[in-house]
Chimera marker file (.cmm) of the C-alpha trace (Angstrom):
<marker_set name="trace">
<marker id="1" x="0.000" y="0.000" z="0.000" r="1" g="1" b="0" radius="0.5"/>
<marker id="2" x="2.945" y="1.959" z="1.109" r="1" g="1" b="0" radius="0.5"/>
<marker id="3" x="4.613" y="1.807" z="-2.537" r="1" g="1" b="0" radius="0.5"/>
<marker id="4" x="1.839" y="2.189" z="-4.678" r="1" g="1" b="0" radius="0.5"/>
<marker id="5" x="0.974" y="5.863" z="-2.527" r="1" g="1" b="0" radius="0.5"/>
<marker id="6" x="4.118" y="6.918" z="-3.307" r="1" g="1" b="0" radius="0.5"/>
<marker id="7" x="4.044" y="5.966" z="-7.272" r="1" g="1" b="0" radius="0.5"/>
<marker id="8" x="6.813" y="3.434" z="-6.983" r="1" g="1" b="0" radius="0.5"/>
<marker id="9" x="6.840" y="0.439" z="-9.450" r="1" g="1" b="0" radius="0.5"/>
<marker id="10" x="7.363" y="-2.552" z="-7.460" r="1" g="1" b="0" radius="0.5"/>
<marker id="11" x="6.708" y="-6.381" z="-6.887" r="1" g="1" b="0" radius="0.5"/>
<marker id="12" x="6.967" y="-8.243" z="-3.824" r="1" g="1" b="0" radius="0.5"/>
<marker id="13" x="8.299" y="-11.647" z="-3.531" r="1" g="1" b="0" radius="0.5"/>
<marker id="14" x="6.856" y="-12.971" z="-0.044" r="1" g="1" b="0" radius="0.5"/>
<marker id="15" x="8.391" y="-16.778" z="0.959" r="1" g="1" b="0" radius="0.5"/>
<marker id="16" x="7.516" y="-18.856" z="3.777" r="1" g="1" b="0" radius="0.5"/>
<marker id="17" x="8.201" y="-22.993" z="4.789" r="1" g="1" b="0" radius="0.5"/>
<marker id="18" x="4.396" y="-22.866" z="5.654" r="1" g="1" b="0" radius="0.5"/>
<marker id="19" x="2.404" y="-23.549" z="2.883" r="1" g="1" b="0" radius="0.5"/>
<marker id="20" x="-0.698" y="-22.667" z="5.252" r="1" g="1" b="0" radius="0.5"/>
<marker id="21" x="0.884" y="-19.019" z="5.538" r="1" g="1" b="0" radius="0.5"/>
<marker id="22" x="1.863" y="-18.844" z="1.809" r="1" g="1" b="0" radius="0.5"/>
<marker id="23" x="-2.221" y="-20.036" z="1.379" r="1" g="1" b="0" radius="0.5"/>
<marker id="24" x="-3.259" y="-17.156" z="3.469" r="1" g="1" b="0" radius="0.5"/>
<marker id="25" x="-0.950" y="-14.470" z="1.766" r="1" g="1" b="0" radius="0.5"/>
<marker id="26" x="-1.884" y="-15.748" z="-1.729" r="1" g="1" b="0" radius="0.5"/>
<marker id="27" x="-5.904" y="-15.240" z="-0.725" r="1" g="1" b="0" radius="0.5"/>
<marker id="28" x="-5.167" y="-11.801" z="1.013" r="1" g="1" b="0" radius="0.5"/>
<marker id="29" x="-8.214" y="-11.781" z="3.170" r="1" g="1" b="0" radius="0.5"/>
<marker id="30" x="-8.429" y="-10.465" z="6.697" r="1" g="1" b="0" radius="0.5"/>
<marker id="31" x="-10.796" y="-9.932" z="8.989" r="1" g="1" b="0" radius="0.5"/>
<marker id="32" x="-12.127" y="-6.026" z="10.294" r="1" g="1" b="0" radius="0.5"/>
<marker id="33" x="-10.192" y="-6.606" z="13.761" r="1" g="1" b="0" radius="0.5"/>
<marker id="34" x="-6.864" y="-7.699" z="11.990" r="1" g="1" b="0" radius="0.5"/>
<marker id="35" x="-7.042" y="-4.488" z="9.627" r="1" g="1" b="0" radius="0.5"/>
<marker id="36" x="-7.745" y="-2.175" z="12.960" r="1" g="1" b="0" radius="0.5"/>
<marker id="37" x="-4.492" y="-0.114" z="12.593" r="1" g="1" b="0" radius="0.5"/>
<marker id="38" x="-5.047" y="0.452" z="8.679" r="1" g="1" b="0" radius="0.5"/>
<marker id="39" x="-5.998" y="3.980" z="8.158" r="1" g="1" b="0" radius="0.5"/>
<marker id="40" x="-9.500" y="4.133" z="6.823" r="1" g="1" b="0" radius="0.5"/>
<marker id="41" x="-8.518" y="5.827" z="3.171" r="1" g="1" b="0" radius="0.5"/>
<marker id="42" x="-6.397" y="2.864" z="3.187" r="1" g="1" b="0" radius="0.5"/>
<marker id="43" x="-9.038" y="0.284" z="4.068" r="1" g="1" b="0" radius="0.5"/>
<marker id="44" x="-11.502" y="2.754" z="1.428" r="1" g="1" b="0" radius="0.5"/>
<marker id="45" x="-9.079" y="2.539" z="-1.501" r="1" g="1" b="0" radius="0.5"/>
<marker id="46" x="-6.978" y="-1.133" z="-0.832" r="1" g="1" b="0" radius="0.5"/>
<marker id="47" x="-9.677" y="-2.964" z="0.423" r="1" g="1" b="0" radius="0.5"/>
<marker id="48" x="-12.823" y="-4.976" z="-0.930" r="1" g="1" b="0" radius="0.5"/>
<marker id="49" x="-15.543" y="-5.893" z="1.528" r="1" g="1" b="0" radius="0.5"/>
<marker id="50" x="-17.190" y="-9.266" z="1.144" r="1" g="1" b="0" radius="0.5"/>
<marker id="51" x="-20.316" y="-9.503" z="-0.925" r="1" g="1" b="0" radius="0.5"/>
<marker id="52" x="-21.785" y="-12.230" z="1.994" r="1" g="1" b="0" radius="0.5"/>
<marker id="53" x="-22.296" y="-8.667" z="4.909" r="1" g="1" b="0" radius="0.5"/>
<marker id="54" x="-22.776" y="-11.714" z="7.337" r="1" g="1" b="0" radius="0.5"/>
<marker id="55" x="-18.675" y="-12.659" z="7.224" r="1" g="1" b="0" radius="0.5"/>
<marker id="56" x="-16.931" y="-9.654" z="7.940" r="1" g="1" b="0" radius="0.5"/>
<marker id="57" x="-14.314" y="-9.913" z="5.497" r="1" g="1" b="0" radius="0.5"/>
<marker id="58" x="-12.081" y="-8.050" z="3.049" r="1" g="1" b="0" radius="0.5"/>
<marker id="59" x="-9.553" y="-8.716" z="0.610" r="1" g="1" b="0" radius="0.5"/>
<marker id="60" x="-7.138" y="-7.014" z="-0.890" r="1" g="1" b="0" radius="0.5"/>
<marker id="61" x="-7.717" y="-5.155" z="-4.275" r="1" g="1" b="0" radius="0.5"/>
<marker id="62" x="-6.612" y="-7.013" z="-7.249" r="1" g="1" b="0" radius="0.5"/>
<marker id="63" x="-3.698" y="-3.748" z="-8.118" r="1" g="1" b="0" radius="0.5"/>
<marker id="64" x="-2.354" y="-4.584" z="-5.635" r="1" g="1" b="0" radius="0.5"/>
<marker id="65" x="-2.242" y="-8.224" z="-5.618" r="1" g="1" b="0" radius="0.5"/>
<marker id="66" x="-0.774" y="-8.756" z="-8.818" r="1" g="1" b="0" radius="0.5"/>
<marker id="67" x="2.219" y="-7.046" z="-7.629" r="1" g="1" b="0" radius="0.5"/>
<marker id="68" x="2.856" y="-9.539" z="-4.763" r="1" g="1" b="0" radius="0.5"/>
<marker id="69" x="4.012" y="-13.472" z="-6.051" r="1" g="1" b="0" radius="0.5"/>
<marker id="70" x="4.661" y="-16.070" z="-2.974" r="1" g="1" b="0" radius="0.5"/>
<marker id="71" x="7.181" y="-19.169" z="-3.111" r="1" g="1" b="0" radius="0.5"/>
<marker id="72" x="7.579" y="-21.464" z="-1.016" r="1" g="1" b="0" radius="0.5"/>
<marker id="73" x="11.034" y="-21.737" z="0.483" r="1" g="1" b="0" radius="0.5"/>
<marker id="74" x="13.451" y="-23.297" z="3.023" r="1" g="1" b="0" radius="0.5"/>
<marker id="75" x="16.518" y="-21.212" z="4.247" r="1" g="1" b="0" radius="0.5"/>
<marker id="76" x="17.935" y="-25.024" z="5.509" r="1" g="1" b="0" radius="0.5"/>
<marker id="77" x="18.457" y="-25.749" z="1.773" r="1" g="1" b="0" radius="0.5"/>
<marker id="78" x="21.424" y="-26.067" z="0.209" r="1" g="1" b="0" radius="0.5"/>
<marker id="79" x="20.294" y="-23.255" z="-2.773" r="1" g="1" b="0" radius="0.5"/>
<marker id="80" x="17.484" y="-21.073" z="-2.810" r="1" g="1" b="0" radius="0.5"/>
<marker id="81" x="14.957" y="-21.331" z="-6.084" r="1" g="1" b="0" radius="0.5"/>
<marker id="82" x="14.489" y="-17.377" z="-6.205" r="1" g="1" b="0" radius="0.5"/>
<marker id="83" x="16.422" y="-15.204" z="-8.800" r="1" g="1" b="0" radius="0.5"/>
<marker id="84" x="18.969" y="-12.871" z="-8.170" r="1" g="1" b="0" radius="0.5"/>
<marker id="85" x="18.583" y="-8.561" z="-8.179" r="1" g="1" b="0" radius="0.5"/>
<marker id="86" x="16.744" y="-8.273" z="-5.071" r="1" g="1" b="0" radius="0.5"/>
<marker id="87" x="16.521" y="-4.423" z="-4.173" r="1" g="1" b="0" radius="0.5"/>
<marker id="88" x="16.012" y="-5.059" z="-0.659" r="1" g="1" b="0" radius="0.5"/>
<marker id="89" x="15.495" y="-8.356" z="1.120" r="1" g="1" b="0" radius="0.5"/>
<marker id="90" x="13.691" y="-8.626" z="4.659" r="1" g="1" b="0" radius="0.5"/>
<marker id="91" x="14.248" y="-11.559" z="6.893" r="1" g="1" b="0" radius="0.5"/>
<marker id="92" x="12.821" y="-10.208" z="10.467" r="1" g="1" b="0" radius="0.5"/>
<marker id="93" x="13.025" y="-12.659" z="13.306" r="1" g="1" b="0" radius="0.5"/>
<marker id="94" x="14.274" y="-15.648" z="11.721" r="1" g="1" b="0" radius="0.5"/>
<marker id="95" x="17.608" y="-15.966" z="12.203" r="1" g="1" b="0" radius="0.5"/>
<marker id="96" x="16.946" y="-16.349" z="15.849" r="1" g="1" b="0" radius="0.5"/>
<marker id="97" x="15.666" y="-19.912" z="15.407" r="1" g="1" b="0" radius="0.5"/>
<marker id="98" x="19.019" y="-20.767" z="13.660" r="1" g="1" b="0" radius="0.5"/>
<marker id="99" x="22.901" y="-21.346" z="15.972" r="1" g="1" b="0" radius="0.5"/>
<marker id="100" x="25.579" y="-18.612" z="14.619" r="1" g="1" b="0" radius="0.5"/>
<marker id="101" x="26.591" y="-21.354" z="11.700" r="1" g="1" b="0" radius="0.5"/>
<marker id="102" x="23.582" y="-22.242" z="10.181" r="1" g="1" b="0" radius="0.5"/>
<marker id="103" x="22.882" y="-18.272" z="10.736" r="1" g="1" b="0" radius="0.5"/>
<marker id="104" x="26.109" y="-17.436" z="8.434" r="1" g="1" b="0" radius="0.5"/>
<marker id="105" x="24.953" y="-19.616" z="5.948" r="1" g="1" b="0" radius="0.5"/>
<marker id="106" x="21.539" y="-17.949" z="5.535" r="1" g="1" b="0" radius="0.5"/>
<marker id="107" x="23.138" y="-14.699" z="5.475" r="1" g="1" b="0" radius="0.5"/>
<marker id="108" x="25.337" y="-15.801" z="2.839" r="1" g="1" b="0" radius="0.5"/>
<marker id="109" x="22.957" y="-17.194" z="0.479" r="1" g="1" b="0" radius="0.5"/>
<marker id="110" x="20.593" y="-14.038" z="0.904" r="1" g="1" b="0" radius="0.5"/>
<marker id="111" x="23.591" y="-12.089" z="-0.034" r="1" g="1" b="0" radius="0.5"/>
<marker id="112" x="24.038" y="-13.809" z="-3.410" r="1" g="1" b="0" radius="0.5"/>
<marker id="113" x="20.640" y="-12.832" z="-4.028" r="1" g="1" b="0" radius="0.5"/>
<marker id="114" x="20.777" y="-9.310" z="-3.104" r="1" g="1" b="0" radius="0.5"/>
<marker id="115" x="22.410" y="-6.725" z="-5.863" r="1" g="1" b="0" radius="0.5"/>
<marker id="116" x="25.280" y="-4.340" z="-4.896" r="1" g="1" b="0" radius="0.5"/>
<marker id="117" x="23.782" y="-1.705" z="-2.531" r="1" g="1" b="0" radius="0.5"/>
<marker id="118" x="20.607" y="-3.283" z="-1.609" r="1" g="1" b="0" radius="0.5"/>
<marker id="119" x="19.417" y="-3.372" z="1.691" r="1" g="1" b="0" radius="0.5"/>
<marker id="120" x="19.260" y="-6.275" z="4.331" r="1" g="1" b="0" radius="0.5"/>
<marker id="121" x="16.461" y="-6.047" z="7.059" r="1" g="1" b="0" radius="0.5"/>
<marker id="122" x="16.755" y="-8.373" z="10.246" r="1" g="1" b="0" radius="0.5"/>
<marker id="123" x="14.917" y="-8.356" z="13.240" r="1" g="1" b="0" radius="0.5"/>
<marker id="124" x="16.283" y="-6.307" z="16.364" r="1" g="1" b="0" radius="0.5"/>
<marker id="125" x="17.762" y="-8.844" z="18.373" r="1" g="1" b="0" radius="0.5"/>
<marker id="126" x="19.823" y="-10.350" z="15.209" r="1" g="1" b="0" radius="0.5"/>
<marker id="127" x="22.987" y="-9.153" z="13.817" r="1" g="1" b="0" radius="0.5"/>
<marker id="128" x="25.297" y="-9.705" z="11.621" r="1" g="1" b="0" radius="0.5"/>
<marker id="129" x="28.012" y="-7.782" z="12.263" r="1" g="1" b="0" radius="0.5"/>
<marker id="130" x="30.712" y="-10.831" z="13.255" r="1" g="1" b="0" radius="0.5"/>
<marker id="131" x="30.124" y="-12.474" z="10.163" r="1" g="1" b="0" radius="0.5"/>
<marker id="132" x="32.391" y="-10.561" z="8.235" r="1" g="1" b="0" radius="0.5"/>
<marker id="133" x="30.373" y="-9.944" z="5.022" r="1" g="1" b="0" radius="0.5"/>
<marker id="134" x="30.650" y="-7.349" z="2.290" r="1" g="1" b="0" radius="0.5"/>
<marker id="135" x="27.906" y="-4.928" z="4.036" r="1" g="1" b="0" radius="0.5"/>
<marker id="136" x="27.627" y="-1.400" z="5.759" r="1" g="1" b="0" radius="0.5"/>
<marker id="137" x="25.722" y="-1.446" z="8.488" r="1" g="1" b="0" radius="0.5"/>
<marker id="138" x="22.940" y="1.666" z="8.146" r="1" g="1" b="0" radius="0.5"/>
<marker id="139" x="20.885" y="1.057" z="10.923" r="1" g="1" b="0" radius="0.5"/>
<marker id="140" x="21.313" y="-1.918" z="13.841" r="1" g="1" b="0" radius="0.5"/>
<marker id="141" x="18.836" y="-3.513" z="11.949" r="1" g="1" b="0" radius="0.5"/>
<marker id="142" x="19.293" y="-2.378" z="8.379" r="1" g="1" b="0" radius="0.5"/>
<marker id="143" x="22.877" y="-3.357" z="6.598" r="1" g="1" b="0" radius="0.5"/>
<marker id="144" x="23.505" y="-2.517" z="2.752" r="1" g="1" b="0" radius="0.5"/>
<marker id="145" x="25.507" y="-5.006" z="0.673" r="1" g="1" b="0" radius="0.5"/>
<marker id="146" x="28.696" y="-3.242" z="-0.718" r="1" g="1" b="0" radius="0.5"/>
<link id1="1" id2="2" r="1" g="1" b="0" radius="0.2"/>
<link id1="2" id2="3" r="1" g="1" b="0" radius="0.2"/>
<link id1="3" id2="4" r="1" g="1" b="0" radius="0.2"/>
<link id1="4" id2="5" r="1" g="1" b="0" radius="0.2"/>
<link id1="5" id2="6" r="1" g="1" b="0" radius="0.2"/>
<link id1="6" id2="7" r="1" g="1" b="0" radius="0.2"/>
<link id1="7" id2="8" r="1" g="1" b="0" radius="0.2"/>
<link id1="8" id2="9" r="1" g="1" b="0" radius="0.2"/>
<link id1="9" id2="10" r="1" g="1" b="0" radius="0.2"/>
<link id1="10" id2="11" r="1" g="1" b="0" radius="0.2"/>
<link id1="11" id2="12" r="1" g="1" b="0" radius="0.2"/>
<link id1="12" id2="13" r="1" g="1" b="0" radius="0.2"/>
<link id1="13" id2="14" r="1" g="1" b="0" radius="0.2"/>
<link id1="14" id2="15" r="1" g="1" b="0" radius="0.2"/>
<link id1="15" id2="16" r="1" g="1" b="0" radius="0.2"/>
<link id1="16" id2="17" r="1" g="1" b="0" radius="0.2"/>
<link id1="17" id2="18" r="1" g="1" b="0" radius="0.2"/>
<link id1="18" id2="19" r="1" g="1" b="0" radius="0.2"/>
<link id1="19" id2="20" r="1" g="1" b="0" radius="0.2"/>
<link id1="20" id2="21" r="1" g="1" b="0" radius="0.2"/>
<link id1="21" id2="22" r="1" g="1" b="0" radius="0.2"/>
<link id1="22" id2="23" r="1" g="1" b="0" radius="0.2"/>
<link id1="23" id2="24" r="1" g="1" b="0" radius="0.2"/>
<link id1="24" id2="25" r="1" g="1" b="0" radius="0.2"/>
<link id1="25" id2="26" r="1" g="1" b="0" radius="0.2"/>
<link id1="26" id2="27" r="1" g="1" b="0" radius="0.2"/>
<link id1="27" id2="28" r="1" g="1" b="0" radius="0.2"/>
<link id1="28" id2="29" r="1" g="1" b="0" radius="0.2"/>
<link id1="29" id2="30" r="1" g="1" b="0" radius="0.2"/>
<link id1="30" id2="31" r="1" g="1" b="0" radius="0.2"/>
<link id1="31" id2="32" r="1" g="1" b="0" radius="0.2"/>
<link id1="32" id2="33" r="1" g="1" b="0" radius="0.2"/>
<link id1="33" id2="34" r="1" g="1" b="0" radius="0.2"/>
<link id1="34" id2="35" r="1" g="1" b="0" radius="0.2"/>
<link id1="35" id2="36" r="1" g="1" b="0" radius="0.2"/>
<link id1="36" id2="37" r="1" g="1" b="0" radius="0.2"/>
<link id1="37" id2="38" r="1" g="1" b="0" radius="0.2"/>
<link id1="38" id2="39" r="1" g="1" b="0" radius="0.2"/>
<link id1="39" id2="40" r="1" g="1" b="0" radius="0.2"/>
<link id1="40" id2="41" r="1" g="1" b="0" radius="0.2"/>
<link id1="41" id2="42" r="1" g="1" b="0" radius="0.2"/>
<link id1="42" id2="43" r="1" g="1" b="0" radius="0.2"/>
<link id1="43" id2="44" r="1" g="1" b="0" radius="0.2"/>
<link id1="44" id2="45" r="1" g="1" b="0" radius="0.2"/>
<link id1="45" id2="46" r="1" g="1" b="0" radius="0.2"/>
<link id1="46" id2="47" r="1" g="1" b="0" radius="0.2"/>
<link id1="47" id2="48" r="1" g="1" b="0" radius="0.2"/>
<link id1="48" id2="49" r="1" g="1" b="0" radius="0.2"/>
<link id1="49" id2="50" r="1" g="1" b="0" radius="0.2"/>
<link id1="50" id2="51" r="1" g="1" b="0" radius="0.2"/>
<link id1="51" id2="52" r="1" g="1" b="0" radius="0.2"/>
<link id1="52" id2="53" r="1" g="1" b="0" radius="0.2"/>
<link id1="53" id2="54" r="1" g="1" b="0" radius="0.2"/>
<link id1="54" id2="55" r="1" g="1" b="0" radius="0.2"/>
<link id1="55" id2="56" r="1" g="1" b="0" radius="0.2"/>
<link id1="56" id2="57" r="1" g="1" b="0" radius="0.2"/>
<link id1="57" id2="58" r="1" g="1" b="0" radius="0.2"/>
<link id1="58" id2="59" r="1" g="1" b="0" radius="0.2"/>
<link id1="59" id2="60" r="1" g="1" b="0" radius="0.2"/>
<link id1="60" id2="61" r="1" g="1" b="0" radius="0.2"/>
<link id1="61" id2="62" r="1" g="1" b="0" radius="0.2"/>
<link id1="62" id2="63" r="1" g="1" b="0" radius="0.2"/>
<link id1="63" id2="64" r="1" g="1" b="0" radius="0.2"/>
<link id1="64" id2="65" r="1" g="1" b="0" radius="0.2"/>
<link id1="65" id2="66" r="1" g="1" b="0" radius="0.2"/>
<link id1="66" id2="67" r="1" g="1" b="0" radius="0.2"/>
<link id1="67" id2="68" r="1" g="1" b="0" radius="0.2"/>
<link id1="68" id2="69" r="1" g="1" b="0" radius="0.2"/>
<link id1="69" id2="70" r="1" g="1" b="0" radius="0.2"/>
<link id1="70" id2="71" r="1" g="1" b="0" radius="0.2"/>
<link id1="71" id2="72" r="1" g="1" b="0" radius="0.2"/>
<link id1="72" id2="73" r="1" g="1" b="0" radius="0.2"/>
<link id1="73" id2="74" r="1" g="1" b="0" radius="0.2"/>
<link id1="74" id2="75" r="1" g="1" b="0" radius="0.2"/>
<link id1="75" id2="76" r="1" g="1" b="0" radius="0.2"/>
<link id1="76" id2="77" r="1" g="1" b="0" radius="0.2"/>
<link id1="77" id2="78" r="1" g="1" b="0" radius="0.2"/>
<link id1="78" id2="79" r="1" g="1" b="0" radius="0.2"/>
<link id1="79" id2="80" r="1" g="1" b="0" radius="0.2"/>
<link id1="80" id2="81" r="1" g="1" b="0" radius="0.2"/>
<link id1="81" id2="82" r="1" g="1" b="0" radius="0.2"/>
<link id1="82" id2="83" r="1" g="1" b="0" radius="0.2"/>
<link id1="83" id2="84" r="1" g="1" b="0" radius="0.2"/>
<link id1="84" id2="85" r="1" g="1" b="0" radius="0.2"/>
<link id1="85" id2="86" r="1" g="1" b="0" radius="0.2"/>
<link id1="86" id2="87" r="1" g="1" b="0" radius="0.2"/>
<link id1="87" id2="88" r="1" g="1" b="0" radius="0.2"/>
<link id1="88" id2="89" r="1" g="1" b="0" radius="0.2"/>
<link id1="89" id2="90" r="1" g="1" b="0" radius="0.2"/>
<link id1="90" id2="91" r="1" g="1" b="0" radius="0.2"/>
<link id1="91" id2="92" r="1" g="1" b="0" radius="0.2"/>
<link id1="92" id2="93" r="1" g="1" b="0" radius="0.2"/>
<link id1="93" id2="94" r="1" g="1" b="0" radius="0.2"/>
<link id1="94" id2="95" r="1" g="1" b="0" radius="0.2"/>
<link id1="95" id2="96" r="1" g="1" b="0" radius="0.2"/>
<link id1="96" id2="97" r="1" g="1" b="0" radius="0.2"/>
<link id1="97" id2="98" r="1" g="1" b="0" radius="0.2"/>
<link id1="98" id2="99" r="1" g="1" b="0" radius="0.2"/>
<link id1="99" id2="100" r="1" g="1" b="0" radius="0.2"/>
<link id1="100" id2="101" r="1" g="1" b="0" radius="0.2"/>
<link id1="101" id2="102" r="1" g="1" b="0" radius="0.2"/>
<link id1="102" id2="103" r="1" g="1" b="0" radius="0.2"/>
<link id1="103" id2="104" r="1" g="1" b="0" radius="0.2"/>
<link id1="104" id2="105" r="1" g="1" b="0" radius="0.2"/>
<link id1="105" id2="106" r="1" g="1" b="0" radius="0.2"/>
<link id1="106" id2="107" r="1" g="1" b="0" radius="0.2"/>
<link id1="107" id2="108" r="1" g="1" b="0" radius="0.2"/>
<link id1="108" id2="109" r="1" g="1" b="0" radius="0.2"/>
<link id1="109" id2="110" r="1" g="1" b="0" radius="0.2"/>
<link id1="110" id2="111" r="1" g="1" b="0" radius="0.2"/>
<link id1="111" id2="112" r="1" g="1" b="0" radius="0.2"/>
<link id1="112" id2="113" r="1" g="1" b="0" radius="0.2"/>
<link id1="113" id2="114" r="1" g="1" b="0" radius="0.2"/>
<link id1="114" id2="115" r="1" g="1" b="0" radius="0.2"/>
<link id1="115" id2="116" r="1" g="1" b="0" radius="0.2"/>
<link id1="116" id2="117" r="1" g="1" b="0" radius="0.2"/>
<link id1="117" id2="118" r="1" g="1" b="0" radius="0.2"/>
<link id1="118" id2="119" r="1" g="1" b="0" radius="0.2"/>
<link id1="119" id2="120" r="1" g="1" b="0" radius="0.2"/>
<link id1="120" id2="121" r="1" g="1" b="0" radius="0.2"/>
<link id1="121" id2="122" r="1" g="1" b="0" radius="0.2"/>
<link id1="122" id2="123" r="1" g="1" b="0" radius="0.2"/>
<link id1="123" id2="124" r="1" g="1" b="0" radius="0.2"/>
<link id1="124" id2="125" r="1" g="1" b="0" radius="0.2"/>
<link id1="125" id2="126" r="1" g="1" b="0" radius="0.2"/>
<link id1="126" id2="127" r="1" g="1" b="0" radius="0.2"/>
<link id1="127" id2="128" r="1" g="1" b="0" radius="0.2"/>
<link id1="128" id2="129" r="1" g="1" b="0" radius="0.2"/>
<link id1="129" id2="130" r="1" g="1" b="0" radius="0.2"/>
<link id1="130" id2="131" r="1" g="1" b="0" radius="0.2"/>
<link id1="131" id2="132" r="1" g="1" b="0" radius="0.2"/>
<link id1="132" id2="133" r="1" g="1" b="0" radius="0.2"/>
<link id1="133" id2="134" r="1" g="1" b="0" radius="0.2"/>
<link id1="134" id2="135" r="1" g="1" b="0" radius="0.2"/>
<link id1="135" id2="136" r="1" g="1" b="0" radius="0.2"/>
<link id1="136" id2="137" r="1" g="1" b="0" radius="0.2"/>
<link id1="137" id2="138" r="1" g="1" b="0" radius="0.2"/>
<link id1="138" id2="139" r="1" g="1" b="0" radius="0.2"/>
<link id1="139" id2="140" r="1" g="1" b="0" radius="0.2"/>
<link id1="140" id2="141" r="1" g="1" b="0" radius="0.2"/>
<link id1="141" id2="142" r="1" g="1" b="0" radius="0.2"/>
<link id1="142" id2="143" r="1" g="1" b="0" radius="0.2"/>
<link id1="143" id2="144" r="1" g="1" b="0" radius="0.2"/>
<link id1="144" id2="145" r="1" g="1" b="0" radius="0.2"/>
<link id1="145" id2="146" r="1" g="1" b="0" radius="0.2"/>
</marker_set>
């Protein structure tokens, strides 16, 4: 929503190991309590209210949804099946399930995927600074790839 206000031409590429959540994301529906802090020109404009009045639910327009594409994927595997170019790659509170190796490693392989000054977003508790990898840190939680 945030994007397409500003006039920005974007897509999203939104993974997940749940295929439940990648489900959910892919039928962008949400109930009135989960959409509570979106700002009602938001909800006006981005939103579609069910035709069925009796379920209380709204999806997200169609504009916007064919920016967003969803893929299933594993940061365990060995190679990961997205291409390569990324402007800006989040990965919030994940890193925390992983010890400092396996953490490296994920780091690593979102790096290959990320182009030359693109951005890396991690959680707050995460960081990345020991790992020694070609990136400015911008933020504590924001590094860009050098």
């Amino acid at each position: 929503m945030l994007l397409s206000e500003v006039s920005i031409d974007y897509s999203i590429l939104g993974s997940d190991i749940s295929v439940t959540a990648l489900q959910r994301a892919v039928d962008a529906v949400y109930t009135r309590k989960e959409l509570e802090k979106i700002l009602p020109i938001q909800k006006k404009r981005y939103f579609l209210r069910s035709k069925d009045r009796t379920l209380d639910k709204f999806r997200i327009v169609l504009e916007l949804r064919k920016k967003n594409n969803f893929k299933w994927l594993n940061l365990m595997n060995e190679f990961y099946n997205v291409p390569r170019g990324f402007d800006i790659i989040f990965c919030r509170n994940v890193l925390i399930y992983f010890d400092r190796k396996t953490q490296k490693e994920v780091i690593r392989k979102l790096l290959l995927k990320l182009k030359q000054g693109g951005y890396l977003f991690l959680g707050h508790t995460e960081s990345i600074l020991d790992f020694n990898f070609p990136v400015k840190m911008i933020e504590p939680t924001i590094y860009q790839k050098n």
